[in-house]
C-alpha positions as CSV (number, residue, x, y, z in Angstrom):
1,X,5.6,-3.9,-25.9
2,X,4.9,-0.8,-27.7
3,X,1.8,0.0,-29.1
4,X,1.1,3.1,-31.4
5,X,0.5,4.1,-34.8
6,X,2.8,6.7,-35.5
7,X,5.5,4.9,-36.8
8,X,8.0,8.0,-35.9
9,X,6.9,8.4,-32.0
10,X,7.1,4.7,-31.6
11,X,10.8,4.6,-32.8
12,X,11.9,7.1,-30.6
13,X,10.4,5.0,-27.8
14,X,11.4,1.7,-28.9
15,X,15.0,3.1,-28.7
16,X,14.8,5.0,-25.2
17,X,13.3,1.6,-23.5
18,X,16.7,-0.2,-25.1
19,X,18.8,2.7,-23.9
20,X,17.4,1.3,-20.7
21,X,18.4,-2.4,-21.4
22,X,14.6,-3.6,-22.5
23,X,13.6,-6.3,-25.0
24,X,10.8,-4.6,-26.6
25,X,8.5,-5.9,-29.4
26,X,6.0,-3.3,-31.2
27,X,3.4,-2.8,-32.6
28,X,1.3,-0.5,-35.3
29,X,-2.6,-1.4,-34.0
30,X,-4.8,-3.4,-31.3
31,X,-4.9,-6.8,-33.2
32,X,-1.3,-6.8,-33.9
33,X,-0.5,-6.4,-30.5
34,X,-2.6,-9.1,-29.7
35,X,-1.0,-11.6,-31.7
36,X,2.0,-10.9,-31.1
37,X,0.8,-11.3,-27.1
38,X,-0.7,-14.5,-28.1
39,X,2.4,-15.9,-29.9
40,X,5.3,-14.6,-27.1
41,X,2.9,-15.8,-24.2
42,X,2.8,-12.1,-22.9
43,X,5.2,-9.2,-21.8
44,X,5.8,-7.5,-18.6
45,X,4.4,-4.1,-19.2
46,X,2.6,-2.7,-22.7
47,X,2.6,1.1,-23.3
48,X,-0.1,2.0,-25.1
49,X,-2.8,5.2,-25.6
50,X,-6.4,4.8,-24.9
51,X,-7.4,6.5,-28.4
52,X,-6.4,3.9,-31.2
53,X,-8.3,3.0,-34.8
54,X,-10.0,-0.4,-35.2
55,X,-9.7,-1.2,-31.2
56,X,-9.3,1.5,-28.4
57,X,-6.9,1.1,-25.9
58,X,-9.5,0.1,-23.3
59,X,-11.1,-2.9,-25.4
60,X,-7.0,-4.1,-26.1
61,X,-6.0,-4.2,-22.1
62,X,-9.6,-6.2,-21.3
63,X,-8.5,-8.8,-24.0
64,X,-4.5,-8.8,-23.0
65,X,-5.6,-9.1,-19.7
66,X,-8.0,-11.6,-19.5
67,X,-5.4,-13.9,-20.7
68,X,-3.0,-13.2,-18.8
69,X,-0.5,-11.4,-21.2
70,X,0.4,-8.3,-19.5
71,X,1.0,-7.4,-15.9
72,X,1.7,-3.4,-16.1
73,X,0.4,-0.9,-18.0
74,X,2.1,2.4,-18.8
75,X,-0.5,5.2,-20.9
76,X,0.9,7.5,-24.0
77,X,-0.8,11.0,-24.2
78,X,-2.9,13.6,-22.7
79,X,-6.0,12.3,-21.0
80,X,-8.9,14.4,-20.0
81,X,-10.0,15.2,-16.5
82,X,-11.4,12.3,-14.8
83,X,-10.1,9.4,-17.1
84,X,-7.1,8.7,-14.7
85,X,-8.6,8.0,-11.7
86,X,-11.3,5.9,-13.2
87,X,-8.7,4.0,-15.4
88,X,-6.8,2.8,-11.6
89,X,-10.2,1.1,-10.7
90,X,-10.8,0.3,-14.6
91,X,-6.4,-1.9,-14.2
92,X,-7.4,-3.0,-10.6
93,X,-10.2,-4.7,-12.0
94,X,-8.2,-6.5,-14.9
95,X,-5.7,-7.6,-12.7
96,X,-3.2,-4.8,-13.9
97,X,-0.5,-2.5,-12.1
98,X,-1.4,1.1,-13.9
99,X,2.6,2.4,-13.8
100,X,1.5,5.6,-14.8
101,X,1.2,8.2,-18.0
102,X,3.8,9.6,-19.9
103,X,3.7,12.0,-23.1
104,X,3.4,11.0,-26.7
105,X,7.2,12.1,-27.3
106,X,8.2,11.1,-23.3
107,X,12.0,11.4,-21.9
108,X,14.1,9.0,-20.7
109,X,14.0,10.1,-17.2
110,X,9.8,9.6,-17.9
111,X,10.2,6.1,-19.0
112,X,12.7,5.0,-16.6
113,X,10.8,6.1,-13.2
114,X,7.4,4.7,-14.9
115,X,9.2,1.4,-15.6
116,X,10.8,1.1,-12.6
117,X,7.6,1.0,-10.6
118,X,6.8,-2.4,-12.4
119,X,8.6,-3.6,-9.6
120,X,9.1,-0.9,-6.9
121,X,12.2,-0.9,-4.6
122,X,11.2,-3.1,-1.5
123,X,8.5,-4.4,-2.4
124,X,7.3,-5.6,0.9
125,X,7.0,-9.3,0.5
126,X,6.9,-11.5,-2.8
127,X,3.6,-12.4,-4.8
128,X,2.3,-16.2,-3.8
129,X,3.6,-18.0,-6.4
130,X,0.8,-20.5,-8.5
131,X,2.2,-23.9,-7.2
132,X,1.7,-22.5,-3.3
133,X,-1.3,-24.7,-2.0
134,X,-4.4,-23.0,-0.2
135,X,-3.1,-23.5,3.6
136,X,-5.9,-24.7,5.8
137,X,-6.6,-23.4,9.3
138,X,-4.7,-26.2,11.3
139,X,-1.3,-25.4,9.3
140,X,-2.1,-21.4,9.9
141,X,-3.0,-21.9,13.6
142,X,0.5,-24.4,13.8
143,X,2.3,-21.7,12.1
144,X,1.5,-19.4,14.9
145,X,1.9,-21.5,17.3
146,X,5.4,-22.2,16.3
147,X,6.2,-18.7,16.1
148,X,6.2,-18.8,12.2
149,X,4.2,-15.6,11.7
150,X,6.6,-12.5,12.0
151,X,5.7,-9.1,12.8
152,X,7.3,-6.9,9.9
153,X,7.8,-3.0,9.7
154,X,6.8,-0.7,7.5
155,X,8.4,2.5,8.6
156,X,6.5,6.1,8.6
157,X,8.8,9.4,8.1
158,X,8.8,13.1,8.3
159,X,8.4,14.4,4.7
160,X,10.3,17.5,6.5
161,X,13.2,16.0,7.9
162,X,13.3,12.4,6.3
163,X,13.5,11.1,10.1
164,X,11.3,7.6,10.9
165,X,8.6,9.0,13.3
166,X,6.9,5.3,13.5
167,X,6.0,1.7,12.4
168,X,3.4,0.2,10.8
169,X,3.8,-3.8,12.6
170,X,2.7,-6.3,9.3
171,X,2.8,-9.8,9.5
172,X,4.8,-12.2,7.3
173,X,4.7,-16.2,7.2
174,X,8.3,-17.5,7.3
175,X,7.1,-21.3,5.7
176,X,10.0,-23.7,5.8
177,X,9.2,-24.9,2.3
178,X,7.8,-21.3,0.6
179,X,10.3,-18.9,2.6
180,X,8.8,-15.2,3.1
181,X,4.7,-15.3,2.5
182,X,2.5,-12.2,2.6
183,X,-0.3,-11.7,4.9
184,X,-2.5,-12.3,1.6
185,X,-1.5,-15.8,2.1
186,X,-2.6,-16.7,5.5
187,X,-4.9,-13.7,6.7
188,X,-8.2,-14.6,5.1
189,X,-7.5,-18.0,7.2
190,X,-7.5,-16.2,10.4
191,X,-10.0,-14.2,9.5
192,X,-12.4,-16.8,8.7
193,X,-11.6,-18.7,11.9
194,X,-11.5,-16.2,14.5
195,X,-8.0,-16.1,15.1
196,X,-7.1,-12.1,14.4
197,X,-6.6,-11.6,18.2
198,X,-4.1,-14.2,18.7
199,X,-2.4,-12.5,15.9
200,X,-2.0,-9.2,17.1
201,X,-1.2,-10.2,20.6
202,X,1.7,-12.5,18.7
203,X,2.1,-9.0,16.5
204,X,2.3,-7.0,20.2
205,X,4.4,-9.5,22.1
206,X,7.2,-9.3,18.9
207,X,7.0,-5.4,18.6
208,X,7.2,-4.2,22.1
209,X,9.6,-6.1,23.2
210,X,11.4,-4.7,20.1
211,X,10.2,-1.4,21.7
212,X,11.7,-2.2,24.5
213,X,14.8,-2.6,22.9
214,X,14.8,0.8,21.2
215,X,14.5,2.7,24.5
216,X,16.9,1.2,26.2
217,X,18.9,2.5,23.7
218,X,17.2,6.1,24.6
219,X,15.5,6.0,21.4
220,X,11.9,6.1,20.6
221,X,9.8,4.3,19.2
222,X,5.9,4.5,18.2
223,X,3.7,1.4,16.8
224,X,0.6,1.1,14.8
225,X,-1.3,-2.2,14.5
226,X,-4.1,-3.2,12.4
227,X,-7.7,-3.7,13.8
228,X,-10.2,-5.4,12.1
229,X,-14.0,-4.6,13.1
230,X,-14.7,-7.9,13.6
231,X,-12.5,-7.6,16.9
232,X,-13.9,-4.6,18.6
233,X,-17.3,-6.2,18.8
234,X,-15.3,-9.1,21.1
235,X,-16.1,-8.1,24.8
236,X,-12.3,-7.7,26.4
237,X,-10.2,-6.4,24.2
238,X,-9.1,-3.3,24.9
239,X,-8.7,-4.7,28.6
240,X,-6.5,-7.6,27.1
241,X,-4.7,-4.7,25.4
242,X,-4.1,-3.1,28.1
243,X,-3.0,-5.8,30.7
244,X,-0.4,-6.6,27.9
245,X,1.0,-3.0,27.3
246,X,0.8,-3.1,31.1
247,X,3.1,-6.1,31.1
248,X,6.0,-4.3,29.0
249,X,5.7,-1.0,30.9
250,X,4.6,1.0,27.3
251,X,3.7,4.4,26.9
252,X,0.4,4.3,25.7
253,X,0.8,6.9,23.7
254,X,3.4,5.7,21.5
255,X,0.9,2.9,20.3
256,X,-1.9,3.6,17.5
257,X,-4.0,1.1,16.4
258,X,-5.5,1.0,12.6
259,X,-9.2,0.3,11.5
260,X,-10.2,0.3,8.1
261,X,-13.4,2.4,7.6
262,X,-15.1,-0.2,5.3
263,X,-15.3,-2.1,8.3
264,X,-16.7,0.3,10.4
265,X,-20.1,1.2,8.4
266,X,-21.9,0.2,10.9
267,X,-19.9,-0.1,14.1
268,X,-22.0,-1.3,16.8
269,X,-22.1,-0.3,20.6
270,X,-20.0,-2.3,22.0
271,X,-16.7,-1.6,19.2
272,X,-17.0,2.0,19.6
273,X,-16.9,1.2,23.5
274,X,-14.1,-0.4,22.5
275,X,-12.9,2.7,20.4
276,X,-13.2,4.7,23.5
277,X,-11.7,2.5,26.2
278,X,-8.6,2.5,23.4
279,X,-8.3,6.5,23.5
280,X,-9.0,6.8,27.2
281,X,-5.9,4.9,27.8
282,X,-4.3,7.0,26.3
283,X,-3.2,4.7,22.4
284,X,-3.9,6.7,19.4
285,X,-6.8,5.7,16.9
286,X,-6.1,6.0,13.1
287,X,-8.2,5.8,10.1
288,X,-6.8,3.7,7.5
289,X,-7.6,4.2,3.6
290,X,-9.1,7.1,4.5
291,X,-11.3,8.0,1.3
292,X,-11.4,4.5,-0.2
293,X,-15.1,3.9,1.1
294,X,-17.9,6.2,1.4
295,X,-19.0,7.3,4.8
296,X,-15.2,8.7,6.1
297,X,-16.5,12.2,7.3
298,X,-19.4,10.6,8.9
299,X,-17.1,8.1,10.5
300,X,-14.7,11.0,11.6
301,X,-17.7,12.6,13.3
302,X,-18.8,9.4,15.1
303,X,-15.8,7.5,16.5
304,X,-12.9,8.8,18.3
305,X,-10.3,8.6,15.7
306,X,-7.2,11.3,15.9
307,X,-5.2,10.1,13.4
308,X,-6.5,9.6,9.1
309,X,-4.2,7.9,6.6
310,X,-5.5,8.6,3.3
311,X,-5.3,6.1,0.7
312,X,-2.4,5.7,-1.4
313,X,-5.0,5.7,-4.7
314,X,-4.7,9.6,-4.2
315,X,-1.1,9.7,-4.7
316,X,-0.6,7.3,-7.4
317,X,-2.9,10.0,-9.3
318,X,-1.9,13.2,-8.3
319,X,0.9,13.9,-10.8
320,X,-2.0,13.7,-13.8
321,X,-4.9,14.3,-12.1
322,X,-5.6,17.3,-10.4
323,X,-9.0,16.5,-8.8
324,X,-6.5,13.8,-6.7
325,X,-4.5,16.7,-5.7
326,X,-7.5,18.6,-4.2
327,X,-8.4,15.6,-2.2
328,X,-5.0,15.8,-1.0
329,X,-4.9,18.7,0.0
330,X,-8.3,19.0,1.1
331,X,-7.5,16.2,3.6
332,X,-4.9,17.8,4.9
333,X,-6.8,20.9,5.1
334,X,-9.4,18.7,6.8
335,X,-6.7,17.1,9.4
336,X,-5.3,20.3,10.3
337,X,-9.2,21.5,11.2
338,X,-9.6,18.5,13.7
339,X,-6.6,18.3,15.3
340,X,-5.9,15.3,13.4
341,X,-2.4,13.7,12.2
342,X,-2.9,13.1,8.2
343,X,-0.5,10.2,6.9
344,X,-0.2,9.7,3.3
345,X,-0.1,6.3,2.1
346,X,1.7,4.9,-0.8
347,X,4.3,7.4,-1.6
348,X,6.9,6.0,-4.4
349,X,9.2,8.8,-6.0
350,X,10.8,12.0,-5.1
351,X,8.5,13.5,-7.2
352,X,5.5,12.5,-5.1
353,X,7.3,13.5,-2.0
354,X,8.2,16.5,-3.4
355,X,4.5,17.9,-4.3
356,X,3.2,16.2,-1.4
357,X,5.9,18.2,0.8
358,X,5.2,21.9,-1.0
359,X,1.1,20.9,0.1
360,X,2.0,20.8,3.9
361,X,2.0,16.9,4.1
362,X,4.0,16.0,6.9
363,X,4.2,12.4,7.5
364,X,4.2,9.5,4.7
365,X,4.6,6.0,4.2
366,X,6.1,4.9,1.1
367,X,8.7,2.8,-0.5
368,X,10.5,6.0,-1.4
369,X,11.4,5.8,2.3
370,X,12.0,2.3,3.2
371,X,10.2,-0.9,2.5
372,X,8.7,-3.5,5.1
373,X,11.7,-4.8,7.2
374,X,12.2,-7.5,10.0
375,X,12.8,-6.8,13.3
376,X,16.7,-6.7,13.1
377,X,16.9,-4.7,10.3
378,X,14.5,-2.3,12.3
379,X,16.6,-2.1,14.7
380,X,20.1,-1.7,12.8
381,X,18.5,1.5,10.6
382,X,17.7,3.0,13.9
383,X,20.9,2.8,15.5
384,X,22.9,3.6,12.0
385,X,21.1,5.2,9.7
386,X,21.3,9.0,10.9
């Protein structure tokens, strides 16, 4: 849908989107939107601008949205400094994908990449769908026990050279009935019943000996895996790590492991003896979402990370707002200061990749590289894809 009241400028969009092959209904004002919502059931994405007579664009998503009549939003016009950033939390909170901004009289190059994030090439796994039931712990724990729970891989690149420097291992449910579920589907489960170390040692057992694999083909291979702070506190671990890195003859150093820093607010004794055993062995410590919470330099200064990946919020914004660019490149700045590998999350388009590339970014992670893959098509990129 098109919303706008200048009947002109909403033409000339109305006929680009159909250039692209899109049904599109319009709309003059706020109300007449919302009927029009009401009586299709809802669109796929609404462009709209924030500054409208009778009901501002903010009051229209909160309405369209709390029914359920729009999943993506794309935003008409120049915004001032700061209204960007805070309208990604303001769509996160209603539920709704923010595609991005384009100009009152956009392109057709504009509309097309903005649209086409509404569902972004390789999207890593598909939304639950409503009918899926709430799986309980025994059906989790029997799906991992039967070997149900795959270790994905979502591939990390040189920005320089376009070259795959390294995994990220996910997990993905392959249900018999549901096909390919998310970790959104079965990781609270785990969570909540103490399971997330059986999880990554199924994660670990699947990925090195995919390692394994890759150098015998003389190729290399580095993994990351995802820590939850929950774990470290768990007297063992690292040695359990270690006994099973031991078991597939791994270079330590080609392993990272991931912690979130919401989760380490207040990391007691024993998980940053934990944090320390991990980087005296010699695996590489990285942390995720890096500017997402609100103690990250503290947590830099405290735990013995060597590796930040900064949250992909800061790239979805930098193209309209510059104060996500100088995070950006203040992070880097920061990284290159400590010694520190920066990896930018959450790169999309060529554009991104571009700006990120003339800051001095050097490795990403992005569907504008490669989405989440199995193990065999892992494997099959590395041995054909040059």
């Amino acid at each position: 849908m098109i919303l706008g009241d200048h009947a002109s400028q909403r033409a000339i969009v109305v006929s680009l989107f159909r250039r692209l092959g899109h049904a599109v209904l319009e709309a003059t004002h706020a109300i007449e939107a919302l009927a029009i919502l009401e009586s299709v059931g809802g669109v796929d994405v609404v462009l709209c601008d924030l500054s409208m007579s009778d009901m501002d664009g903010l009051e229209f998503l909160q309405h369209a949205a709390q029914r359920g009549w729009l999943h993506g939003v794309i935003v008409s016009g120049h915004q001032p400094p700061g209204i960007n950033q805070a309208l990604q939390q303001f769509t996160r909170l209603l539920g709704v994908r923010l595609l991005g901004h384009v100009d009152k009289l956009a392109t057709l190059n504009q509309l097309e990449e903005v649209v086409h994030r509404h569902q972004p090439v390789g999207d890593v796994a598909p939304a639950i769908s409503p009918e899926l039931p709430l799986f309980t712990q025994t059906q989790v724990c029997d799906a991992l026990a039967a070997g149900q729970l795959h270790a994905y891989y979502q591939p990390k690149f040189s920005l320089w050279t376009q070259e795959m420097v390294g995994v990220e291992v996910l997990s993905r449910w392959q249900h018999p009935l549901y096909g390919l579920l998310p970790a959104m589907a079965f990781m609270p489960v785990l969570e909540r019943g103490g399971m997330l170390d059986d999880l990554l040692f199924a994660q670990m057992h699947q990925a090195l000996t995919l390692q394994q694999h890759v150098r015998a083909s003389d190729m290399a291979l580095n993994l990351a895996f995802n820590l939850h702070a929950q774990q470290l506190a768990q007297g063992g671990l690292s040695r359990k790590i270690e006994d099973v890195m031991a078991t597939f003859k791994v270079p330590h150093a080609s392993v990272t492991f991931e912690l979130t820093e919401s989760g380490l607010l207040e990391a007691s004794a024993s998980s940053l003896a934990c944090l320390m055993r991990l980087r005296l062995l010699g695996c590489n410590l990285s942390l995720d979402d890096f500017g997402a919470g609100y103690s990250s330099l503290q947590r830099l200064c405290q735990l013995p990370f060597n590796e930040i990946k900064l949250d992909a919020e800061f790239v979805r914004g930098m193209t309209a707002d510059p104060r996500c660019r100088a995070v950006i490149h203040s992070t880097l700045a920061l990284g290159d200061s400590l010694g520190m590998t920066v990896v930018v999350e959450g790169i999309e388009t060529r554009e991104q990749q571009r700006q990120l590339l003339a800051m001095g970014c050097r490795v990403g992670q992005g569907y504008v590289y490669a989405q989440a893959m199995s193990g065999e098509q892992l494997l099959w990129r590395l041995q054909n894809v040059a």
